[in-house]
C-alpha positions in Angstrom: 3.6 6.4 46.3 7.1 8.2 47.2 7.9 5.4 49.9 6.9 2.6 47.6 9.4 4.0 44.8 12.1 4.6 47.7 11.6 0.7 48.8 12.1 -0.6 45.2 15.1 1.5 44.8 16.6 0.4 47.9 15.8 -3.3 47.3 17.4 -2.8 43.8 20.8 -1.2 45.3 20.9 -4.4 47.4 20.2 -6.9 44.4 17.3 -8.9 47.3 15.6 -10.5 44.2 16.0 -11.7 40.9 14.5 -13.4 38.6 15.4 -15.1 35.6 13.7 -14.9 32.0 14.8 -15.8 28.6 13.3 -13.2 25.7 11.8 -15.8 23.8 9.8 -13.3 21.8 10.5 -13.2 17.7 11.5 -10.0 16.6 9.3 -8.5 13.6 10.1 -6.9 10.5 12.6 -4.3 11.1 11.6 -0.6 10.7 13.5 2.0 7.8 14.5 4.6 9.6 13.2 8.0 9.3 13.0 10.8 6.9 10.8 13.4 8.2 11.9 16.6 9.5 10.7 18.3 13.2 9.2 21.5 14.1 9.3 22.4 17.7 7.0 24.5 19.9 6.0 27.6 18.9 8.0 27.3 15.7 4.9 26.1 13.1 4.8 29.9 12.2 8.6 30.2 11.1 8.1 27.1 8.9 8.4 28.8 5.2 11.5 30.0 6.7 13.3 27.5 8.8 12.6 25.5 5.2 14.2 28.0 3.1 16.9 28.2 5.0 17.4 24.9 5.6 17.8 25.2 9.6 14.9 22.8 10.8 15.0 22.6 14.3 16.2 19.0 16.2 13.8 17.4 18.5 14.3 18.6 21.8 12.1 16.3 24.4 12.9 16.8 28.1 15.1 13.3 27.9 18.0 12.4 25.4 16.4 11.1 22.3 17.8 9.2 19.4 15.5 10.0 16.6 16.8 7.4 14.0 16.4 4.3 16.8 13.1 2.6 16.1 10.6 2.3 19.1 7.8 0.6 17.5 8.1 -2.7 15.4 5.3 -3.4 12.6 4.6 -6.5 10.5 1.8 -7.3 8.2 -0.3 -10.3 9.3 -3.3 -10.1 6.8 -4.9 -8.6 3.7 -7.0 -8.2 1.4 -8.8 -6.6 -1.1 -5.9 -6.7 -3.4 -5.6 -5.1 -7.0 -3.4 -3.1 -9.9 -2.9 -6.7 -11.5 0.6 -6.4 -13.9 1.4 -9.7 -15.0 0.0 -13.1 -15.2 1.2 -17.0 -16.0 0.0 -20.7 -16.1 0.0 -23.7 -14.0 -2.1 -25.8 -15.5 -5.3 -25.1 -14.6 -4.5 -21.5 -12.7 -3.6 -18.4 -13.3 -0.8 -16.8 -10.9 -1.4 -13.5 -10.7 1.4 -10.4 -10.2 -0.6 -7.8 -7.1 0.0 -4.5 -5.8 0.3 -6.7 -2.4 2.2 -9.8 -3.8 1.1 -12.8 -6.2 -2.3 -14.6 -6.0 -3.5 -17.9 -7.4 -6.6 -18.5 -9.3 -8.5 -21.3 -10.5 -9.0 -21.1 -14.1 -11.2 -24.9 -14.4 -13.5 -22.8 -15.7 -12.2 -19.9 -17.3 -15.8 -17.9 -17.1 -15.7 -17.9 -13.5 -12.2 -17.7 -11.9 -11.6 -18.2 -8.0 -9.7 -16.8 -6.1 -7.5 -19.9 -4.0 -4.6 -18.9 -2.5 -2.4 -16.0 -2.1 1.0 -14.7 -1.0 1.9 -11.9 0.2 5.2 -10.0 -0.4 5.0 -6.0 0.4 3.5 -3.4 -1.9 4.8 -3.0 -5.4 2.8 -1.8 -8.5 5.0 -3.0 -11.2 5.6 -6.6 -10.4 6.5 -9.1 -12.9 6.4 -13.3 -13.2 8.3 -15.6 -15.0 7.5 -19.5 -14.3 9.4 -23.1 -14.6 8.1 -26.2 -13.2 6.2 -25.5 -9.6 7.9 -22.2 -8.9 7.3 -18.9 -9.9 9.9 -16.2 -10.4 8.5 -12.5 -9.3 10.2 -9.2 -9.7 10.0 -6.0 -8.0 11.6 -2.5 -7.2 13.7 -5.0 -4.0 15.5 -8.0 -6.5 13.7 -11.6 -7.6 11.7 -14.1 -5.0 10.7 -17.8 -5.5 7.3 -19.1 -4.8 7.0 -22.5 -4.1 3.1 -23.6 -6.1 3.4 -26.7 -6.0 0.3 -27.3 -3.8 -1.7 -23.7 -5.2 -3.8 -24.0 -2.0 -0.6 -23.5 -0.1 2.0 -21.3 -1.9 4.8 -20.2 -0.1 7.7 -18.0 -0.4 11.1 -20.2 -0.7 13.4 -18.2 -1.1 14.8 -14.3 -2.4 17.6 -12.3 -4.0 18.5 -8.7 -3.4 19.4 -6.6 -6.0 19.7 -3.0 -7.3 16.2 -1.3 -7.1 14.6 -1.3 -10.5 11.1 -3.6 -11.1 11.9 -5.2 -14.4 11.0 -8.5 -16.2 12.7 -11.8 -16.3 12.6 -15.1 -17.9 13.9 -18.3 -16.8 16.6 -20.8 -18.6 17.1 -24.3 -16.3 18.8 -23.2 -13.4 19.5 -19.7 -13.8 17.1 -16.6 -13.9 17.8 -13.5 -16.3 16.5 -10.4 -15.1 16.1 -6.3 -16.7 17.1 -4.3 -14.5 16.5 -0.3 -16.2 19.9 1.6 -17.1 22.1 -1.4 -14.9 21.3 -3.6 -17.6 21.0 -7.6 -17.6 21.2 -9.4 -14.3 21.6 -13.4 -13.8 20.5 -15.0 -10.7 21.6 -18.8 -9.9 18.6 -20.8 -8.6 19.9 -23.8 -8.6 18.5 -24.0 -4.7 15.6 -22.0 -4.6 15.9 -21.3 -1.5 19.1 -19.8 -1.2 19.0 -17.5 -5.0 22.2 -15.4 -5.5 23.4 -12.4 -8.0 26.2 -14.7 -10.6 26.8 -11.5 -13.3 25.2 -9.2 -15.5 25.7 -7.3 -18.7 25.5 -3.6 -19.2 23.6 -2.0 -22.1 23.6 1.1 -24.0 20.2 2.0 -22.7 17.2 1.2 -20.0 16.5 -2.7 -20.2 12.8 -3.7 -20.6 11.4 -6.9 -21.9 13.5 -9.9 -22.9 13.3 -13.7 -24.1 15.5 -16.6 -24.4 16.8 -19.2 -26.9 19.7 -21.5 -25.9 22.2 -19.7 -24.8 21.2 -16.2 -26.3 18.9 -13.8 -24.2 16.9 -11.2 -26.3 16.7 -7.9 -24.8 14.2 -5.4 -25.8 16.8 -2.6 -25.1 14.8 1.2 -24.7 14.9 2.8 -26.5 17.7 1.6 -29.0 16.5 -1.4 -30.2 17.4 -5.4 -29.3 20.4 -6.4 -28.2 21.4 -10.2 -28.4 23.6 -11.2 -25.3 25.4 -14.5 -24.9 25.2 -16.2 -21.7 27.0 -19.4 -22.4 29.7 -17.8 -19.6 26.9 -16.6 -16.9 29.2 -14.5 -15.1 30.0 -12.7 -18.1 27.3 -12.3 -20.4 27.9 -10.6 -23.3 26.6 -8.7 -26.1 27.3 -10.3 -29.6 24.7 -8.3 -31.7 22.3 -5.1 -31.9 18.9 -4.5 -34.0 18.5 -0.1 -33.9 14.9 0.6 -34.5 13.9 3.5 -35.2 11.1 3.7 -32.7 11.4 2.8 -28.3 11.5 -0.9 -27.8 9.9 -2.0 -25.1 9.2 -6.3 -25.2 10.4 -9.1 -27.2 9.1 -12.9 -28.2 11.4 -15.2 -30.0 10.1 -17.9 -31.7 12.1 -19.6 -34.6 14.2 -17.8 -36.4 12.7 -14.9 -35.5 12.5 -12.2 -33.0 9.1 -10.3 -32.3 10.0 -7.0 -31.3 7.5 -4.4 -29.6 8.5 -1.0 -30.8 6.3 2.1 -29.8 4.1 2.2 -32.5 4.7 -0.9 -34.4 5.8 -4.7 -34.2 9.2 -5.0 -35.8 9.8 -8.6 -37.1 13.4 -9.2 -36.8 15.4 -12.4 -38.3 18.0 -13.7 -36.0 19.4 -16.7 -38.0 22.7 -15.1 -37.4 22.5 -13.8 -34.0 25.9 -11.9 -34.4 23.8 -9.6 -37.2 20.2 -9.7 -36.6 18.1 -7.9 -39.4 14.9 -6.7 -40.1 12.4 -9.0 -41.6 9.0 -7.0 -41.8 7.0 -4.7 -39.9 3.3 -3.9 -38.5 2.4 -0.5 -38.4 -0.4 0.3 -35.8 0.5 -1.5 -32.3 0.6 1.2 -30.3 3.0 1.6 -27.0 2.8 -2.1 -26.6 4.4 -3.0 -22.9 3.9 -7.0 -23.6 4.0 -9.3 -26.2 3.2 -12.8 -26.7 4.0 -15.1 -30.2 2.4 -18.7 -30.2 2.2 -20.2 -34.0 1.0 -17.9 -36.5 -0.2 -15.3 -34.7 1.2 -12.5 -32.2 -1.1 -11.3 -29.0 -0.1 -7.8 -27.6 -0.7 -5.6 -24.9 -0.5 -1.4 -25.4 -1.0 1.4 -23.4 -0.1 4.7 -22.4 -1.1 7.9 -20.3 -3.1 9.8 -22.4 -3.8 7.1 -24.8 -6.5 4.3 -25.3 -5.8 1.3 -23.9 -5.6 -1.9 -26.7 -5.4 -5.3 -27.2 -3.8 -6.6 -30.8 -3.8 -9.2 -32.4 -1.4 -9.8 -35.5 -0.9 -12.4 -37.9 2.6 -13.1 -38.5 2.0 -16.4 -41.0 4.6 -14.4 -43.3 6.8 -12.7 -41.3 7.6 -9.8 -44.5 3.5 -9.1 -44.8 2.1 -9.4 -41.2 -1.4 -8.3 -41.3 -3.0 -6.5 -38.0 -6.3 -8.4 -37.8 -7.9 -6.5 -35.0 -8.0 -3.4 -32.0 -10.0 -4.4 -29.3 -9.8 -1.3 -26.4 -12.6 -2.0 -24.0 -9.7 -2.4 -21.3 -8.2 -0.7 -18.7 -4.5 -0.6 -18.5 -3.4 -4.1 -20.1 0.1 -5.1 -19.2 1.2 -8.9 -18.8 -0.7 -11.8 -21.1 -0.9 -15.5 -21.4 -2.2 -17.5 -24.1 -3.6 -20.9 -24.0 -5.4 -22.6 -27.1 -8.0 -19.8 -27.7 -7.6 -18.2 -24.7 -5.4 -15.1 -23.6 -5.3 -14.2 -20.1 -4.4 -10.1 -19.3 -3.7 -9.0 -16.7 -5.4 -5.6 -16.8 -4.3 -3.7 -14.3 -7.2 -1.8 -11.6 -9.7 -4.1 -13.5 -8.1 -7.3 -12.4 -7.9 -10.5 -14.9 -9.9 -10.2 -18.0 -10.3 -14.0 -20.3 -10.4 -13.5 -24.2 -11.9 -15.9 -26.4 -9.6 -15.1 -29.8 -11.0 -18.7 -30.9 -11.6 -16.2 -34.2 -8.7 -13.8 -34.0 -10.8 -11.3 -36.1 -13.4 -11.0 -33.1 -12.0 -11.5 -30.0 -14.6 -11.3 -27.2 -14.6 -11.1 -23.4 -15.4 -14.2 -22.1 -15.0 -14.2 -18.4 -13.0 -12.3 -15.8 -12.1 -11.7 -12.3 -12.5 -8.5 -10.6 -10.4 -6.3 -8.7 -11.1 -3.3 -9.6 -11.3 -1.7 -6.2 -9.6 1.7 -5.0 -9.7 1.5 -1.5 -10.6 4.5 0.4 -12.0 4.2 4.1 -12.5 2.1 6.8 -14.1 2.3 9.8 -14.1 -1.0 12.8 -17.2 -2.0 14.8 -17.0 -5.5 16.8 -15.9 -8.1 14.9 -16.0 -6.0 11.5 -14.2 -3.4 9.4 -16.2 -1.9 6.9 -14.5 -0.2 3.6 -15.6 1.8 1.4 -14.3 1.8 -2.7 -14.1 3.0 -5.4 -13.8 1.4 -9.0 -12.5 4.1 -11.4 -13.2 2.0 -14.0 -17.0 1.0 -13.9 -17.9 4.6 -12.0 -19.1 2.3 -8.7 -18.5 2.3 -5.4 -18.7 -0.6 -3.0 -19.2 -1.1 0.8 -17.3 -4.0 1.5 -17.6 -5.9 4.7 -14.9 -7.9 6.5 -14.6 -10.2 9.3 -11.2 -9.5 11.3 -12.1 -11.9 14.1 -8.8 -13.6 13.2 -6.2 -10.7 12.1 -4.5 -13.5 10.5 -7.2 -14.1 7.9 -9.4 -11.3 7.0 -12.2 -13.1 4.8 -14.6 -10.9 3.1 -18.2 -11.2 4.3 -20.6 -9.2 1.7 -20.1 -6.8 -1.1 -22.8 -4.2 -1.8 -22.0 -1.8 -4.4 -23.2 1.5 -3.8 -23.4 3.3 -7.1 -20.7 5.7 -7.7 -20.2 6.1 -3.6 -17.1 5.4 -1.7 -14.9 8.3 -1.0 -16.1 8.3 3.2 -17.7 6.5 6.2 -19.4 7.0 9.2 -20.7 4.1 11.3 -23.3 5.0 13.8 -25.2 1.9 15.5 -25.9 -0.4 12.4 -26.4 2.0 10.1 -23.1 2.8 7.8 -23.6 6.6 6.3 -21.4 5.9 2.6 -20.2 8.9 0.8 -18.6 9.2 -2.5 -19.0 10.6 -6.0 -18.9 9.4 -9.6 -16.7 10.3 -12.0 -17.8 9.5 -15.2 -21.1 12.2 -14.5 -19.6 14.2 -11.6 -22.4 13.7 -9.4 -22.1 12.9 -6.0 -24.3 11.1 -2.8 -25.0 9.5 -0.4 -26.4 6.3 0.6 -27.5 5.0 3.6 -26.9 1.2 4.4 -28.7 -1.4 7.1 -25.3 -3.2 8.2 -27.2 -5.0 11.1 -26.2 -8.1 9.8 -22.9 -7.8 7.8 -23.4 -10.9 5.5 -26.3 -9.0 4.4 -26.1 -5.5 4.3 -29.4 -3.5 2.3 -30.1 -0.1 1.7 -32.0 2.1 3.6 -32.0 5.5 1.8 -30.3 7.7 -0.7 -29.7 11.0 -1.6 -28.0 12.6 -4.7 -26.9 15.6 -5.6 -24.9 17.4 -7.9 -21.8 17.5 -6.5 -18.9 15.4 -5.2 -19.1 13.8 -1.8 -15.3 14.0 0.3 -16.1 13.1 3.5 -19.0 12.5 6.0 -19.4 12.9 9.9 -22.8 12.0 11.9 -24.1 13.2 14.8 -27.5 12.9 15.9 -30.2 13.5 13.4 -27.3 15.1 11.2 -25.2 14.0 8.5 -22.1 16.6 8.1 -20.9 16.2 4.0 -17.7 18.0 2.8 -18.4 19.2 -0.6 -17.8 22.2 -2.3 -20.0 23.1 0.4 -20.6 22.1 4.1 -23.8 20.1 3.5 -26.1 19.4 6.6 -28.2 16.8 5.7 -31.3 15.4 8.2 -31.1 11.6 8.4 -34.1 12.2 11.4 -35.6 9.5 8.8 -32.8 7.6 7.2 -35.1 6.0 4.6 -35.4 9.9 3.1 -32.4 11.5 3.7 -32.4 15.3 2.9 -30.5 18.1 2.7 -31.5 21.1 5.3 -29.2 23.5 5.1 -25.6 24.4 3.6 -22.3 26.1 4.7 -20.0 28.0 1.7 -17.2 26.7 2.8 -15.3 24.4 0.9 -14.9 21.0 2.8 -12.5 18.6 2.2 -12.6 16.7 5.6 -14.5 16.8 8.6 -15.0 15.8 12.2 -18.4 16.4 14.6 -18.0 16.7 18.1 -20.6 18.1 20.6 -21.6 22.0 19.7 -18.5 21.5 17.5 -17.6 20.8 14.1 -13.4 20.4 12.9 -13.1 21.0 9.1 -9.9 21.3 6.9 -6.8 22.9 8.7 -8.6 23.8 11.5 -11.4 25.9 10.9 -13.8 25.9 14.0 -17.5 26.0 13.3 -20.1 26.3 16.6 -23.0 24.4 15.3 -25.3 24.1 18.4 -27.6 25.5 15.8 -27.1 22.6 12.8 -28.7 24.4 10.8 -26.8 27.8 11.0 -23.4 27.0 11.7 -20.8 30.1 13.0 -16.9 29.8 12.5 -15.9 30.5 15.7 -12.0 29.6 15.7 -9.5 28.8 13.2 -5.6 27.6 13.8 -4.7 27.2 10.1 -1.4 25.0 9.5 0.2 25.4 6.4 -1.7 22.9 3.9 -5.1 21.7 3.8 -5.7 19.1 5.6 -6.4 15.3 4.0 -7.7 13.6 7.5 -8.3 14.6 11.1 -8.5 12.4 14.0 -9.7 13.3 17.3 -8.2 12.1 20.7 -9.2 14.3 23.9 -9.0 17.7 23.9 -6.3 16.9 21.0 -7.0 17.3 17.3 -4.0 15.6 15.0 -4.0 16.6 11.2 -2.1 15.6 8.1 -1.7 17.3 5.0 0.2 18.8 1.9 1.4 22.3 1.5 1.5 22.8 -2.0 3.3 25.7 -2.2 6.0 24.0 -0.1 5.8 21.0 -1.6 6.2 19.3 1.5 3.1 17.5 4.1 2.6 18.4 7.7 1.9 16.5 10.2 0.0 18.7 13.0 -1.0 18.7 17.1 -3.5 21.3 17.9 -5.5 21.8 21.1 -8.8 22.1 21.5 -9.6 22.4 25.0 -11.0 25.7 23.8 -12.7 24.5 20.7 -13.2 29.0 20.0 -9.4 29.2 20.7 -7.6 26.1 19.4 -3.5 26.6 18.8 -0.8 24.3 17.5 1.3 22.2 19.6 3.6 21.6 17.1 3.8 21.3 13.1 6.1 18.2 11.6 7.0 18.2 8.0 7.1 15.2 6.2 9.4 14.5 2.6 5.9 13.8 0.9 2.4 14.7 1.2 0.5 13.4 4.6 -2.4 11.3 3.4 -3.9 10.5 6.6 -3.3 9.7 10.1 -4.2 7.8 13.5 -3.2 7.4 16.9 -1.5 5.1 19.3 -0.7 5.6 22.7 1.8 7.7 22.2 2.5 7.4 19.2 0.9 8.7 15.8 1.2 7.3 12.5 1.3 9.5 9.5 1.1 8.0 5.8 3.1 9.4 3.3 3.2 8.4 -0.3 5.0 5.0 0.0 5.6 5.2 3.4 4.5 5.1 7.1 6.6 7.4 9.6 5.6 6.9 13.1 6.1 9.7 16.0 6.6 9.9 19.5 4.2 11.9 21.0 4.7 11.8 24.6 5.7 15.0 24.3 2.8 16.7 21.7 4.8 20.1 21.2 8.1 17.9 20.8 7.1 14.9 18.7 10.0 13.3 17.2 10.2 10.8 14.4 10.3 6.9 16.3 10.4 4.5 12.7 9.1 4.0 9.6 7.5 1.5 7.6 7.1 0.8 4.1 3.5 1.2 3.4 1.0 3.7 2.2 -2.8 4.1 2.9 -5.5 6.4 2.3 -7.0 6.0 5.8 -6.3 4.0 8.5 -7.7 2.8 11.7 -6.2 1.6 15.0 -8.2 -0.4 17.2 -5.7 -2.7 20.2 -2.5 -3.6 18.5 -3.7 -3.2 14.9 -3.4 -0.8 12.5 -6.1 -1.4 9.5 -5.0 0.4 6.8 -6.6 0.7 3.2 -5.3 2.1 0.0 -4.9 1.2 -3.5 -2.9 -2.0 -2.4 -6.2 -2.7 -0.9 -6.7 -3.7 2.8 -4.0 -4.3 5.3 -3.7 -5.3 8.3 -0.8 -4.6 10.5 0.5 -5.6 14.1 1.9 -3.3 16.1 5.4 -5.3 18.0 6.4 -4.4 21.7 7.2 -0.7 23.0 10.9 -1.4 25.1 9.6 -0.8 28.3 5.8 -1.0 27.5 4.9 -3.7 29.6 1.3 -3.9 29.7 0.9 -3.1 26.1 -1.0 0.2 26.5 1.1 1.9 23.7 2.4 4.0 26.5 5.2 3.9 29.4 4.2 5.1 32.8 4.0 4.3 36.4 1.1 1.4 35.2 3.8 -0.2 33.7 6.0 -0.7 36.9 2.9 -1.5 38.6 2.1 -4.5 36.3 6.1 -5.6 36.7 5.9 -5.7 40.2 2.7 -7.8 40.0 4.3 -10.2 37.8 7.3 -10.6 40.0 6.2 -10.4 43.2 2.7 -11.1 43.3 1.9 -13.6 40.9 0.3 -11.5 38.4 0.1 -12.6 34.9 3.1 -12.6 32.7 3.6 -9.6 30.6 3.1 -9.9 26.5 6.7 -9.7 25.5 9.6 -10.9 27.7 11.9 -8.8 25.8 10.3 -5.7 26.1 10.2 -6.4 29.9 14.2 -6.5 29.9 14.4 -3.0 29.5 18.4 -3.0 30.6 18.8 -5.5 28.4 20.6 -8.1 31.1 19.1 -11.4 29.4 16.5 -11.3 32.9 13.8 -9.6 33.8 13.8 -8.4 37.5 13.9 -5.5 40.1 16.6 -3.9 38.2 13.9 -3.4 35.3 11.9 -1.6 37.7 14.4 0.6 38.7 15.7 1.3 35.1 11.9 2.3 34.6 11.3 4.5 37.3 15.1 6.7 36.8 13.7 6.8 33.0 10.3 8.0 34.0 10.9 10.4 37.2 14.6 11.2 36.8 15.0 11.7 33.1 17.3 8.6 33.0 18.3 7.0 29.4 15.8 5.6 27.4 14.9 2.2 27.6 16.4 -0.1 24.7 15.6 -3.7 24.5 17.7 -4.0 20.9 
């Protein structure tokens, strides 16, 4: 081996051979870079005080290391199983729908029975907001404004996008320009004359945060919280201006303009507002009883609106505003979830109603409105676990109590299409996959009660159940091995699936279980207890190597146990390394804080991923009791698995699926750099081997070609601590 790394080295020092290669591969979506803090070796013990004291530790790997340089490239290539639905419009006959994952386009021909048609996706965002003229649709969110193109709603694309300051507000659109709330920075105006090239012309400030707005002429309505309405003129786009102010007494939060009068949504009434002189609008009338309305819609005589609010009931109005100085509230319908955004045609109002999805209200008599068709979403996406051609995910609906199983073909990445639904009553917190049986684990909350169920999955597109077991208690997570079925609970709960069809449970541990992993004589739980269970039904703690927080997800990799989880104390999560090679003795490695709470985590080569709350840090591991932080990536998932060059992630944006880009210097794609790599370079060169994946992560000296001096760089890197390699 020596003599083959001296003969490379020599050849290299005498340039023999090169050969030429242009990196032709397109680069991804660029990383953020990353927040988290390091804890070296031996140091997880001093971390209450290295945090008080504000002296964390740098990463100290046995090679130079630039922590903030991203090493991993990740883009999103397929979804679904979206929800939190915030806003919706109309395009003739569909409904464009604002997602936690982007916007999605239904067909409304019949309005009992929407379908789904087409959908785009633009990064996860909870409070996302539409506004439409023509074929395009103006969306919103925490990043600035995009333009979708639906002009064919089988084929929707993304035209073009604006940046602006980070607030998710509404907006409304006026020919070629685009007014946008923006929070405390006001009103914003976006020229979109060519929608595919959208840019920032002026905005106005305002005396407080800027919510929902309207338009007439040259006048934009703002509902202004939580002053009142303000009345800007925007006949000079780079200055708009404000000519006049309504003060309510209550917190205004949308507006409708219609006439001569403004419709004002105003915390716990509608405020009718006359605006025949802009310059002094005044009030008109009022409707006591609209609660904490978010949305509001005027078409003739009457006045549609949304409310809702934490700790309230969630309400649809209706109000007749025939005479604006008596307007009469004909009717409360609550059987909702969390309304936001509406759309009226004829009889029909569309809401958008949030972790339920789209719900259709005949109001053909406003004193009765009824439910007359919908289109579900209401799916909290909690596990997932891959087998073949399948990834199987369990949810939750929060609203209805249920659970589902739902089944997914990811033959092509690109276009996840989901094969079967079976709902598993109130299940859907865990999974275990064992064969063709999937082992479903959840809990209800509208009883408390928890379960599980076990499912035939033999053939996905029809998935039955086998057997099911209740009990009084909520289910967290599940591991199987052999005739055993390992619940966390309040309680370790050891249930005998010898018979699947009658499930039962044989014995218990008191010890409170939040998640769990099986292996051999040995079961993982929380953050880490050790239990010896070569007897199942009498398990023994026989180690412990506790981290600081309890653990939320622990994945298994070798004699290698990695953990994530939240110290509450702290108020920080962990991301952890522990050994196991003596399952009785296990020790940490190391201990990585995190700026939020670790939700859950997988492994890559050598590299782990850890989700946060609204983001995805990746670390190198090469080094387990040195991991250092190598990107991060704007997404956030309850569990995750990674199977070849995919991450599958689900959460409450519901399933995503992610493609891990090229490692500089990785050149047979293994997630790692070693001697393999050199090995599979040399074939390529020199012995007509197959070309590697990615060009550019093959020119790791970044000369523009990819020859021996590549395969020097890589062997000073990996056996002489040489510089890193960096194909940017």
């Amino acid at each position: 081996m020596s003599a083959l790394i001296r003969f490379f080295i020599i050849t290299a020092s005498v340039g023999l051979i090169s050969l030429s290669a242009t990196a032709g591969a397109e680069r991804p979506l660029e990383l953020m870079p990353n927040q988290s803090r390091q804890v070296g070796p031996n140091q997880a013990d001093d971390l209450p005080y290295l945090l008080e004291s504000g002296s964390m530790p740098a990463a100290n790997g046995s090679r130079p290391v630039n922590s903030a340089k991203n090493e991993l490239q990740l883009s999103v290539v397929g979804s679904t199983l979206w929800n939190w639905m915030n806003d919706v419009v109309l395009y003739g006959d569909y409904a464009v729908c604002a997602m936690s994952s982007g916007v999605i386009i239904l067909d409304i021909t019949d309005p009992l029975s929407p379908e789904l048609v087409s959908e785009v996706y633009l990064g996860t965002e909870t409070n996302r907001y539409l506004a439409i003229s023509g074929s395009h649709v103006y969306t919103s969110d925490y990043s600035g404004m995009q333009i979708i193109n639906i002009a064919d709603p089988a084929a929707p694309f993304l035209e073009g996008e604006c940046d602006l300051d980070p607030y998710s507000g509404q907006l409304v659109v006026g020919d070629t320009l685009v007014y946008l709330t923006r929070g405390n920075s006001g009103l914003y105006v976006v020229n979109c004359v060519d929608p595919e090239d959208p840019f920032f012309v002026g905005s106005c400030d305002t005396p407080g945060q800027t919510r929902g707005l309207d338009i007439k002429d040259t006048l934009v309505f703002v509902a202004d919280y939580p002053h009142g309405m303000l009345v800007i003129n925007v006949v000079d786009p780079e200055n708009p201006t404000n000519v006049g102010e309504y003060e309510s007494d209550g917190f205004a939060y949308d507006v409708a303009v219609q006439g001569n009068f403004a419709y004002l949504a105003d915390y716990d009434s509608l405020q009718i507002i006359n605006i025949t002189y802009p310059d002094n609008p005044v009030h008109e009338g009022t409707c006591e009883g609209t609660w904490h309305c978010w949305k509001i819609e005027v078409v003739d005589t009457l006045a549609y609106l949304t409310g809702y609010h934490y700790g309230s009931e969630p309400r649809f109005y209706i109000v007749n505003v025939a005479d604006p100085q008596m307007s009469q509230l004909l009717v409360t319908y609550d059987d909702l979830n969390r309304p936001s955004g509406l759309a009226v045609s004829d009889t029909l109002v569309y809401i958008a109603d949030c972790l339920f999805g789209m719900r259709v209200m005949d109001v053909s008599d406003p004193y009765y409105p009824v439910q007359a068709g919908s289109y579900f979403t209401a799916f909290y996406a909690n596990d997932v676990a891959l087998a073949g051609d399948y990834a199987y995910v369990t949810c939750y609906s929060y609203y209805q109590g249920t659970g589902n199983l739902m089944i997914i073909d990811i033959a092509d990445v690109h276009n996840p299409c989901i094969v079967s639904n079976f709902e598993t009553p109130g299940y859907g917190s865990a999974i275990a996959l064992v064969d063709t049986l999937a082992y479903v684990v959840g809990h209800n909350n509208l009883n408390d009660t928890g379960g599980l169920v076990v499912v035939s999955v033999a053939d996905p597109e029809a998935p039955y159940q086998v057997g099911r077991l209740d009990f009084d208690d909520y289910a967290l997570d599940v591991s199987v091995q052999g005739d055993y079925a390992y619940i966390g609970s309040q309680e370790l709960l050891i249930v005998n699936i010898s018979n699947p069809a009658s499930p039962f449970v044989d014995s218990t541990y008191s010890h409170y279980t939040n998640t769990i992993i099986v292996n051999g004589d040995y079961a993982y739980v929380n953050s880490l207890q050790v239990l010896d269970i070569t007897d199942p039904l009498a398990p023994l703690e026989v180690g412990d190597s506790y981290q600081y927080g309890f653990a939320s997800d622990l994945k298994l990799r070798g004699n290698t146990i990695y953990t994530s989880s939240y110290c509450s104390e702290l108020m920080i999560g962990v991301f952890g390394i522990v050994n196991i090679e003596d399952p009785e003795n296990p020790y940490h490695l190391s201990a990585t804080t995190t700026m939020s709470e670790a939700i859950c985590v997988d492994v890559w080569g050598d590299y782990a991923f850890v989700s946060q709350y609204g983001n995805l840090d990746i670390f190198n591991i090469n080094d387990p009791e040195n991991p250092y932080s190598a990107g991060t990536f704007f997404l956030e998932a309850n569990k995750m698995a990674v199977r070849d060059n995919y991450i599958f992630g689900v959460g409450w944006n519901g399933f995503l699926i992610l493609e891990i880009g090229y490692i500089c210097g990785d050149i047979n794609n293994s997630g790692a750099i070693d001697l393999l790599d050199i090995t599979y370079l040399i074939n390529y060169l020199y012995r007509g081997g197959p070309p590697p994946d990615s060009m550019e992560a093959s020119d790791v000296n970044v000369s523009g070609v990819v020859d021996i001096l590549d395969i020097t760089f890589l062997l000073n890197y990996i056996y002489k601590g040489g510089p890193n390699p960096d194909c940017m």
